[in-house]
ROTOR-932396 format. One record per atom (N, C-alpha, C): residue in one letter; x, y, z. Coordinates in pm, whole numbers, padded with zeros to 5 digits, always signed. Last residue first. Layout:
// residues N
AXYZ ...
END
This chain:
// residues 271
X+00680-00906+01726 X+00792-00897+01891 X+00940-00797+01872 X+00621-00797+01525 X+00596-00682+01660 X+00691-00707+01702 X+00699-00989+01379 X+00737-00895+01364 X+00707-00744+01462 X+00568-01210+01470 X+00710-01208+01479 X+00789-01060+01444 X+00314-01180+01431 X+00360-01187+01605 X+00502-01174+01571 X+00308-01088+01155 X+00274-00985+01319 X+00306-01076+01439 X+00347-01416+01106 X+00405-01270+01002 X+00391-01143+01121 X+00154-01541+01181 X+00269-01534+01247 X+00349-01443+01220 X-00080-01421+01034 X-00114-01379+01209 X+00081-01427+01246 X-00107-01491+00802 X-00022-01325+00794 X-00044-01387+00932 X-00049-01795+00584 X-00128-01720+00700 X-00029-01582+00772 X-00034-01811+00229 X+00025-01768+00389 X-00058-01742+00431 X-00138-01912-00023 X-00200-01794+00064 X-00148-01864+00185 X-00023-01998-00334 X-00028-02060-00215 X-00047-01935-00116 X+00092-01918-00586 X-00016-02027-00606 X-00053-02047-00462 X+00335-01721-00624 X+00331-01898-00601 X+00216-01965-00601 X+00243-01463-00691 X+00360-01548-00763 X+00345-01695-00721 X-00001-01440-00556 X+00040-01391-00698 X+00141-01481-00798 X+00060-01500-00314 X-00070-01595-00398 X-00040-01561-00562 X+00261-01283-00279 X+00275-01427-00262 X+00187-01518-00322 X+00064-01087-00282 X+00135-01071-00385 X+00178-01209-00388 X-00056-01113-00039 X-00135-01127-00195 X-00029-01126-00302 X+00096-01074+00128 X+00017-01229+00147 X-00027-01247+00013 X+00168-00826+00104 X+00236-00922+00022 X+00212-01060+00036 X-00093-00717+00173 X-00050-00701+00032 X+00034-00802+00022 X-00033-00792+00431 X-00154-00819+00385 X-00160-00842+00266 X+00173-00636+00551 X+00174-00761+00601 X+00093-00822+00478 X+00076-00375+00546 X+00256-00447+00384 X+00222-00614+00419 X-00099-00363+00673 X-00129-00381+00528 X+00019-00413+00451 X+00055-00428+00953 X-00064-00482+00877 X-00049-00516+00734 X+00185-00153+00941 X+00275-00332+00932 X+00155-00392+00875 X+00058+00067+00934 X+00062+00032+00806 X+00146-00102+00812 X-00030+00176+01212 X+00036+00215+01154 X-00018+00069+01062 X-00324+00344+01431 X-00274+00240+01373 X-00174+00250+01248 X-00522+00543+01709 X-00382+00501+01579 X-00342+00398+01540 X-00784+00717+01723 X-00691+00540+01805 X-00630+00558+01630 X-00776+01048+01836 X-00807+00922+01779 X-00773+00762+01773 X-00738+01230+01997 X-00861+01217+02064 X-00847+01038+01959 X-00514+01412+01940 X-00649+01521+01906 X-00770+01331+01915 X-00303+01267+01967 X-00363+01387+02060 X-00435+01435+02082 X-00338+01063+01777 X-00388+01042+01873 X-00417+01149+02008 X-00300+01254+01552 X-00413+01213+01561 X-00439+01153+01718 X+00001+01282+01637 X-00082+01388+01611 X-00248+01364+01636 X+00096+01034+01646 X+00091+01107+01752 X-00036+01225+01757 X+00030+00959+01325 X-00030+00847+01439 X-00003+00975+01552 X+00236+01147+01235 X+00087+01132+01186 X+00001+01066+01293 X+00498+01045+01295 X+00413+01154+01358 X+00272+01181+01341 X+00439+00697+01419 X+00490+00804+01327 X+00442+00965+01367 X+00558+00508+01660 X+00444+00545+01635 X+00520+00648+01517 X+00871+00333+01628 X+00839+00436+01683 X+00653+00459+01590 X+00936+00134+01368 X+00952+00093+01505 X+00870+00147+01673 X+00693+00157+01132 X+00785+00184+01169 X+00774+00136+01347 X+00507+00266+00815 X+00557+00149+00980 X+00710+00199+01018 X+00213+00435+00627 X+00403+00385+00672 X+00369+00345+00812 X-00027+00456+00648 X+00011+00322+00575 X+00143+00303+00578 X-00192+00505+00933 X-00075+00534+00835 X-00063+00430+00743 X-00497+00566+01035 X-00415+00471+00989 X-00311+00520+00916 X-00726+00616+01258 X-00636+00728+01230 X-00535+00641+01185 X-01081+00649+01361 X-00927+00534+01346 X-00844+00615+01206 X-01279+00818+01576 X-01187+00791+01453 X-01083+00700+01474 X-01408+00869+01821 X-01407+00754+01732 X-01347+00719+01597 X-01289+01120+01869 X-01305+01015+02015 X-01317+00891+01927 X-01166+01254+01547 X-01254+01221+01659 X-01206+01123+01762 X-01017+01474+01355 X-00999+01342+01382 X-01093+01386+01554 X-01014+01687+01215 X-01057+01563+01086 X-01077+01453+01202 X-00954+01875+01353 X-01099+01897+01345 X-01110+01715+01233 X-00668+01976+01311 X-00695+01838+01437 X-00863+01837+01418 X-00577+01890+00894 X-00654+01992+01057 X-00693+01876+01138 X-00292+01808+00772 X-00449+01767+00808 X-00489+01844+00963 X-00044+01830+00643 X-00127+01934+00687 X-00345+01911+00724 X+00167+01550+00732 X+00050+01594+00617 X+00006+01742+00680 X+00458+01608+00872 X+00323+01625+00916 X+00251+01653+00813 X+00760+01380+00878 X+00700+01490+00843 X+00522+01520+00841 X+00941+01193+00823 X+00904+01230+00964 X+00833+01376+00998 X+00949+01104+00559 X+01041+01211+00622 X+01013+01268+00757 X+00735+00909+00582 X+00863+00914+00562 X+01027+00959+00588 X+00516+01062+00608 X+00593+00996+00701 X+00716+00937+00673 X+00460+01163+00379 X+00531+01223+00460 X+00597+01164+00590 X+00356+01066+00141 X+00498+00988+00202 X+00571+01100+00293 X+00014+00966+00193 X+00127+01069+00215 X+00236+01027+00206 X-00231+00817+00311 X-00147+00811+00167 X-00040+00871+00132 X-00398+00797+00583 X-00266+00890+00538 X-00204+00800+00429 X-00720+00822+00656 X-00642+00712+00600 X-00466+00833+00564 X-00956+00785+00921 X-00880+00911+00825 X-00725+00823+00783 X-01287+00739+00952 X-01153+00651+00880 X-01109+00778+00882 X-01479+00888+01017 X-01459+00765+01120 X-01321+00725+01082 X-01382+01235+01103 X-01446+01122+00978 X-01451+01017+01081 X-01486+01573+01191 X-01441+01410+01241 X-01461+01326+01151 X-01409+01867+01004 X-01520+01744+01104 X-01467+01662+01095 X-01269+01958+00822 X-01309+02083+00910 X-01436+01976+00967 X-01103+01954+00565 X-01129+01893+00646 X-01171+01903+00794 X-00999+02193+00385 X-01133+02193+00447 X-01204+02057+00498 X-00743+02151+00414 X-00784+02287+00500 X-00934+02242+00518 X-00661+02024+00195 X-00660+01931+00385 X-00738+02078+00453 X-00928+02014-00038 X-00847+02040+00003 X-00791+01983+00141 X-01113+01736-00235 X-01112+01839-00088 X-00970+01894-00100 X-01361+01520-00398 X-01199+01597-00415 X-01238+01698-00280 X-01540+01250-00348 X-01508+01406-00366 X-01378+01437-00326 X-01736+00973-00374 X-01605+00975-00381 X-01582+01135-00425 X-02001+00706-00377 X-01994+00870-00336 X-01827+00888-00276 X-01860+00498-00610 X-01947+00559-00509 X-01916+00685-00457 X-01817+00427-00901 X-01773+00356-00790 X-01880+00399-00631 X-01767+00638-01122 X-01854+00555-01113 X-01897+00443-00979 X-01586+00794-00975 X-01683+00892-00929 X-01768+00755-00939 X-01295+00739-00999 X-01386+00671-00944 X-01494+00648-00908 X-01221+01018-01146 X-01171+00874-01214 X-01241+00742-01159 X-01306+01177-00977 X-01351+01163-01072 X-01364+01049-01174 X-01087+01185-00792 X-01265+01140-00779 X-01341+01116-00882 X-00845+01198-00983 X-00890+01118-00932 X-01043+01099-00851 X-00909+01489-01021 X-00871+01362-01110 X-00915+01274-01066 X-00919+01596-00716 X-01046+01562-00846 X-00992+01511-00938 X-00665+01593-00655 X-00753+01488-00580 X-00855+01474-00664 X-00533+01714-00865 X-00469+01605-00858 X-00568+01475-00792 X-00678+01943-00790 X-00641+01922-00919 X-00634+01759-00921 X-00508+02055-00525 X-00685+01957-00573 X-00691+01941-00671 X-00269+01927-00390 X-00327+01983-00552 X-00437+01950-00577 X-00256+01814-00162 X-00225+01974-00174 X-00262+02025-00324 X-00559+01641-00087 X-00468+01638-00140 X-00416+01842-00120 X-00840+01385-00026 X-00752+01548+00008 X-00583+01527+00005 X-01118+01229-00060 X-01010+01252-00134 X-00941+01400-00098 X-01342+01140+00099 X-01297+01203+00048 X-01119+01215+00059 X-01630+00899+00045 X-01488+00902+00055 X-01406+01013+00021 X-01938+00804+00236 X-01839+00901+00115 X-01630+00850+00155 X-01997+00553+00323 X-02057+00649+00288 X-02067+00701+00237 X-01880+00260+00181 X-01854+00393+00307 X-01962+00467+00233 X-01843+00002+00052 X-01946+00106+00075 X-01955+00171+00209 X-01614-00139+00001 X-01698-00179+00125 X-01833-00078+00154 X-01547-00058-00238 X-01609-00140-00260 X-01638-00227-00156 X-01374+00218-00169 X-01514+00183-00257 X-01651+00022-00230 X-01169+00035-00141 X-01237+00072-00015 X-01392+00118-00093 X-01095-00017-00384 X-01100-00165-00277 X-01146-00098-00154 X-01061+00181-00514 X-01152+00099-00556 X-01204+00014-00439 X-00832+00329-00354 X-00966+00368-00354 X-01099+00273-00389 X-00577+00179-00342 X-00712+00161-00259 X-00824+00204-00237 X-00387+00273-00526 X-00383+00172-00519 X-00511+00098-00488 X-00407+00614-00527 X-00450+00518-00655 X-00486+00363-00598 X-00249+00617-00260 X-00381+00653-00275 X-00414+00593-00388 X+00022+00562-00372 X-00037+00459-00292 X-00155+00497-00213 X+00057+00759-00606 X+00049+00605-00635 X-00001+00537-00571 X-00149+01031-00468 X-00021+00965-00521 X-00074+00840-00520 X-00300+01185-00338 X-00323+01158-00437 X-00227+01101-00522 X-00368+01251+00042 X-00294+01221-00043 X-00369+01184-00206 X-00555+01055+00261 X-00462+01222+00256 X-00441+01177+00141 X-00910+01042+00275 X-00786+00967+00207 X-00660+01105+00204 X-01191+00983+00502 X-01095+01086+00428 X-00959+00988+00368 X-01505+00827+00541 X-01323+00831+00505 X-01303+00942+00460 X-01779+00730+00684 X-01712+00848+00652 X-01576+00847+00683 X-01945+00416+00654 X-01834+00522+00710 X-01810+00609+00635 X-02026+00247+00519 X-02154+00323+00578 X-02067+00423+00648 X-01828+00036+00616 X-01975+00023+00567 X-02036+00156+00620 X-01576-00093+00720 X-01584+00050+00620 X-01720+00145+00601 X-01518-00164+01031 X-01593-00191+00922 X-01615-00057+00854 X-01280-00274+01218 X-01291-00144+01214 X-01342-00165+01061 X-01090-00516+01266 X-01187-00516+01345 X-01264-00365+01323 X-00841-00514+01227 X-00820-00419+01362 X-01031-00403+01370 X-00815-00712+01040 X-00741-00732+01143 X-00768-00636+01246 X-01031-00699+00916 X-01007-00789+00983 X-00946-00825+01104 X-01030-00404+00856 X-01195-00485+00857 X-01142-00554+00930 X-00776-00294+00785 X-00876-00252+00880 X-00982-00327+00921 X-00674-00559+00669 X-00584-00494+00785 X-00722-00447+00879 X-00817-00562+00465 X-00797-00630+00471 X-00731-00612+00628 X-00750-00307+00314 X-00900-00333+00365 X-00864-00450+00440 X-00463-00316+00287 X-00541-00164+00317 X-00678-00315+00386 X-00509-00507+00051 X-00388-00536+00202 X-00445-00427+00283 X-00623-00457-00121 X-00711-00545-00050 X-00609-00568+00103 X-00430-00230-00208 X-00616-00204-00147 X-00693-00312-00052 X-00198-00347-00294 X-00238-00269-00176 X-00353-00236-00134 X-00153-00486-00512 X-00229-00576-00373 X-00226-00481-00251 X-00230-00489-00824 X-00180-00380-00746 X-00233-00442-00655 X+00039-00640-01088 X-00073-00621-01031 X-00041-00503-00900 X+00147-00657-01460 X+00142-00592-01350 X+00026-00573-01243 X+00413-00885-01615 X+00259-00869-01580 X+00257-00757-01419 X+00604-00860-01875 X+00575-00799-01742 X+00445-00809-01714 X+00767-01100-02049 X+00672-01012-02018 X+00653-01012-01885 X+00958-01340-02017 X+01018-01212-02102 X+00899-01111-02064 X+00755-01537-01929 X+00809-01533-02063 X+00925-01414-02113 X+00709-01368-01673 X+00670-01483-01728 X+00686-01442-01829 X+00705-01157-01316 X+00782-01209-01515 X+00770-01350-01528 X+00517-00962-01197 X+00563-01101-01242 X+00558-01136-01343 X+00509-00723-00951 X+00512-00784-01102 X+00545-00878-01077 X+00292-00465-00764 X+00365-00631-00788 X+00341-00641-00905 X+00155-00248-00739 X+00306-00248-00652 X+00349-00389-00635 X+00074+00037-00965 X+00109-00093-00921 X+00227-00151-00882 X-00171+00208-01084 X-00070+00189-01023 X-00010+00065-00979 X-00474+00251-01162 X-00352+00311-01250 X-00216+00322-01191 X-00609+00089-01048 X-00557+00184-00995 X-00471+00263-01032 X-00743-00047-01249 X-00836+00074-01145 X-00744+00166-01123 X-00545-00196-01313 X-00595-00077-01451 X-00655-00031-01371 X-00488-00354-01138 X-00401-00269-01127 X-00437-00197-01249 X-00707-00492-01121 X-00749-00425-00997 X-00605-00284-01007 X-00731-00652-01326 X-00830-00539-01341 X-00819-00438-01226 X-00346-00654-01414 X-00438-00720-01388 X-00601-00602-01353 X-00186-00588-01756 X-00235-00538-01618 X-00342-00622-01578 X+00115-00622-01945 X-00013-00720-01883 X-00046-00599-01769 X+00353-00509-01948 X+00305-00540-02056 X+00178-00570-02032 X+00476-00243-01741 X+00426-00356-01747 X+00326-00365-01887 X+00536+00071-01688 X+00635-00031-01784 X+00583-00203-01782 X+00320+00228-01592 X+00366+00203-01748 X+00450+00073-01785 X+00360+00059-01338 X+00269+00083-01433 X+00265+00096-01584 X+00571+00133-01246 X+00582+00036-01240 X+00443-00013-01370 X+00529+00441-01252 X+00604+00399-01362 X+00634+00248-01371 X+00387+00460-01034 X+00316+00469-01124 X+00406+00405-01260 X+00536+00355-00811 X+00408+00269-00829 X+00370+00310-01015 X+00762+00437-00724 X+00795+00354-00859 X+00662+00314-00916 X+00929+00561-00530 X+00795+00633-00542 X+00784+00575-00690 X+00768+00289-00282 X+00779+00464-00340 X+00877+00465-00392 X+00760-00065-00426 X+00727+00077-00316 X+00732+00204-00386 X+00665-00328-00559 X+00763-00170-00608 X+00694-00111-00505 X+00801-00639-00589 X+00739-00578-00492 X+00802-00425-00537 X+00868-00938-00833 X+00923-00797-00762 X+00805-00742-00728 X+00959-01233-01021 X+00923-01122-00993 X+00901-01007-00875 X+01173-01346-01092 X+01052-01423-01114 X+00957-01299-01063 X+01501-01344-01191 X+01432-01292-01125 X+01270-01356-01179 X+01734-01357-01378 X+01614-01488-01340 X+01543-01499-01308 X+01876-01197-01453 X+01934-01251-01356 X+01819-01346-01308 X+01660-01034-01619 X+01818-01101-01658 X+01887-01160-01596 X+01463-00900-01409 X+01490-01064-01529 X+01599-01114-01570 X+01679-00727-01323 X+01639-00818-01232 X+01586-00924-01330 X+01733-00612-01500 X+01837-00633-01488 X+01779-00768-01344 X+01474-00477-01572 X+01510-00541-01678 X+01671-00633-01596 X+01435-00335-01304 X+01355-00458-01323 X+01453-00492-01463 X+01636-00082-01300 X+01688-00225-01198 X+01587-00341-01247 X+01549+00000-01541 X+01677-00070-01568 X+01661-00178-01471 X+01301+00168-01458 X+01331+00045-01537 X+01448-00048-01541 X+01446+00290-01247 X+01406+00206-01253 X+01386+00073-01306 X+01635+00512-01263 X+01689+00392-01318 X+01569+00283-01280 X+01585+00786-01142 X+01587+00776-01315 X+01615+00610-01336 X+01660+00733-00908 X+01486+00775-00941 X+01464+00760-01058 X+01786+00426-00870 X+01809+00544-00852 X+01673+00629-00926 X+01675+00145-00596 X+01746+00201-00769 X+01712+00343-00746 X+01778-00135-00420 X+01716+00051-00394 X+01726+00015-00557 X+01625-00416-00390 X+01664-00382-00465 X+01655-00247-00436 X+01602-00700-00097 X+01601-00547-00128 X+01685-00501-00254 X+01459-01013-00212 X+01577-00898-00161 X+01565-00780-00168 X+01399-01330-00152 X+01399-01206-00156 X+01481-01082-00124 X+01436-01705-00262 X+01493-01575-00214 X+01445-01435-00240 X+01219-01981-00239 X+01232-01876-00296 X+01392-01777-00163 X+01057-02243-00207 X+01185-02254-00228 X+01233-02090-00307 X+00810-02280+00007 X+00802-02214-00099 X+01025-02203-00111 X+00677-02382+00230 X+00771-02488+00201 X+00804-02412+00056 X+00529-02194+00391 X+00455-02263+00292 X+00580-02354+00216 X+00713-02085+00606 X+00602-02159+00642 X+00529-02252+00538 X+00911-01981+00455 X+00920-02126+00537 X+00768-02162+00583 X+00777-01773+00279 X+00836-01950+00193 X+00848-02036+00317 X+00666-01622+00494 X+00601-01649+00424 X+00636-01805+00319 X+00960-01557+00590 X+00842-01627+00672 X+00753-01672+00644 X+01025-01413+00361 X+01102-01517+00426 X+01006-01584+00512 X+00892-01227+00357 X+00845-01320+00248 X+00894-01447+00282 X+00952-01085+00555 X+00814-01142+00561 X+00819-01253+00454 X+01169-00978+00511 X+01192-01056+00629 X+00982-01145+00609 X+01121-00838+00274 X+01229-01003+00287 X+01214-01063+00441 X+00979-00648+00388 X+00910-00727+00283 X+01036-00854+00280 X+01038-00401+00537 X+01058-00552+00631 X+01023-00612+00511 X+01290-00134+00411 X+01201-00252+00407 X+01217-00365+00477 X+01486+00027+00468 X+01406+00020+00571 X+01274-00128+00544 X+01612+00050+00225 X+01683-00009+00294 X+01614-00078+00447 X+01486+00213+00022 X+01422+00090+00065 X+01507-00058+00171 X+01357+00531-00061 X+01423+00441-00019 X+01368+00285-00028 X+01269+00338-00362 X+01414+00425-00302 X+01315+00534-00204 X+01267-00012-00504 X+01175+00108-00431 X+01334+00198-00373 X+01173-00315-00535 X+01251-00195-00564 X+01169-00105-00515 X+01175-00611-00388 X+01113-00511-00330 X+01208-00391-00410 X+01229-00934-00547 X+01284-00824-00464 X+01169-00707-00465 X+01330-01295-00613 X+01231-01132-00578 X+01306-01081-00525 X+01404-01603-00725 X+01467-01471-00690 X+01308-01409-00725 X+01383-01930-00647 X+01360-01839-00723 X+01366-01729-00679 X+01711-02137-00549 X+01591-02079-00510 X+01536-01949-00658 X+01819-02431-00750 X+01863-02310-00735 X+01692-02268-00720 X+01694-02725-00647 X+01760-02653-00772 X+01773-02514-00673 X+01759-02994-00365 X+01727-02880-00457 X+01782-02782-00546 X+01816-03337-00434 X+01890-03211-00424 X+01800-03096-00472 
END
């Protein structure tokens, strides 16, 4: 007879739109993994609460989306080295009463572009929109295919030089405004939660080329507007199923000991 399945969940607000249960689900049947996942929303002030209320109920540990990355951060007892880079983090796991906190979006990020779409960092010229939690997550882990440069653009340059700065040891990594994105990169990465709101980063059509790859890290059913935009102005679009695909392959190795294969995870989830 089996015992009672082990409990996860994905907090995050929104998060009604999350595929992460339908993957993880695919992820335990394929690896014979005796688990349940679930969508947890919580309210912007209640985070903490929904994780303390998720141990208390047995919970084994949790997936944090927007906009929880950073305070998922503070509130973990343990950081792993890749979630102290990123001063963010979008998987825990409770063991003993303690919070251990890791971050599997960078290698899900790299991991998507290099492999899955076949599109090598090396020696490339990136732009990164954004300076939020799920920019923190992948700078290191793209750093560490050696692009060329990496620039960092944000509406608070303030916010983007913090952060270059914070990675400056890493490699050629500069703060920008979106205005003075004023030439073609090869990568132009959207960190933004504007897609979200079906809403347009302010990135000039001059960022994106005949050879640029133009990646959202939001998904969705419909191309986003970010993806249209870029592809008008000449670039090949790719949305962000991939990397949630990728990250939570990692987060899964995280909690169970066992690396899913992601290729059925995308055929089932395109179809």
């Amino acid at each position: 007879m089996r015992g009672t399945p082990d409990v996860y969940a994905v907090i995050g607000n929104p998060v009604a739109h999350s595929k992460s249960p339908d993957i993880h689900a695919l992820f335990a049947a394929q690896t014979g993994q005796d688990l349940l996942y679930r969508r947890l929303p919580a309210p912007p002030d209640g985070f903490a609460q929904a994780v303390r209320d998720l141990m208390r109920e047995g919970g084994k540990g949790a997936n944090v989306t927007v906009p929880f990355k950073l305070e998922a951060y503070a509130l973990a007892d343990t950081l792993t080295g890749r979630a102290k880079a990123a001063g963010a983090v979008n998987t825990l796991k409770f063991v003993d009463g303690r919070i251990m906190g890791d971050n599997t979006d960078g290698v899900g990020l790299v991991t998507d572009i290099v492999r899955n779409a076949g599109v090598s960092m090396d020696g490339k010229s990136i732009a990164l929109l954004g300076a939020g939690g799920a920019a923190r997550g992948v700078i290191l882990p793209i750093l560490e295919q050696r692009p060329k440069e990496l620039v960092i653009a944000n509406r608070t340059f303030a916010k983007a030089a913090d952060l270059a700065s914070r990675f400056a040891a890493h490699g050629n990594v500069v703060a920008s405004t979106f205005e003075a994105l004023q030439r073609p990169f090869d990568i132009v990465i959207n960190a933004t939660s504007a897609s979200l709101s079906a809403e347009l980063p302010p990135v000039p059509p001059l960022a994106f080329g005949a050879k640029t790859l133009a990646y959202d890290m939001m998904y969705g059913t419909e191309p986003t507007v970010f993806m249209r935009f870029a592809g008008q102005h000449g670039a090949n679009a790719r949305d962000g199923l991939g990397m949630l695909i990728e990250q939570a392959a990692e987060s899964f190795f995280a909690w169970r000991g066992v690396r899913p294969d992601t290729l059925p995870a995308f055929a089932a989830l395109r179809g």
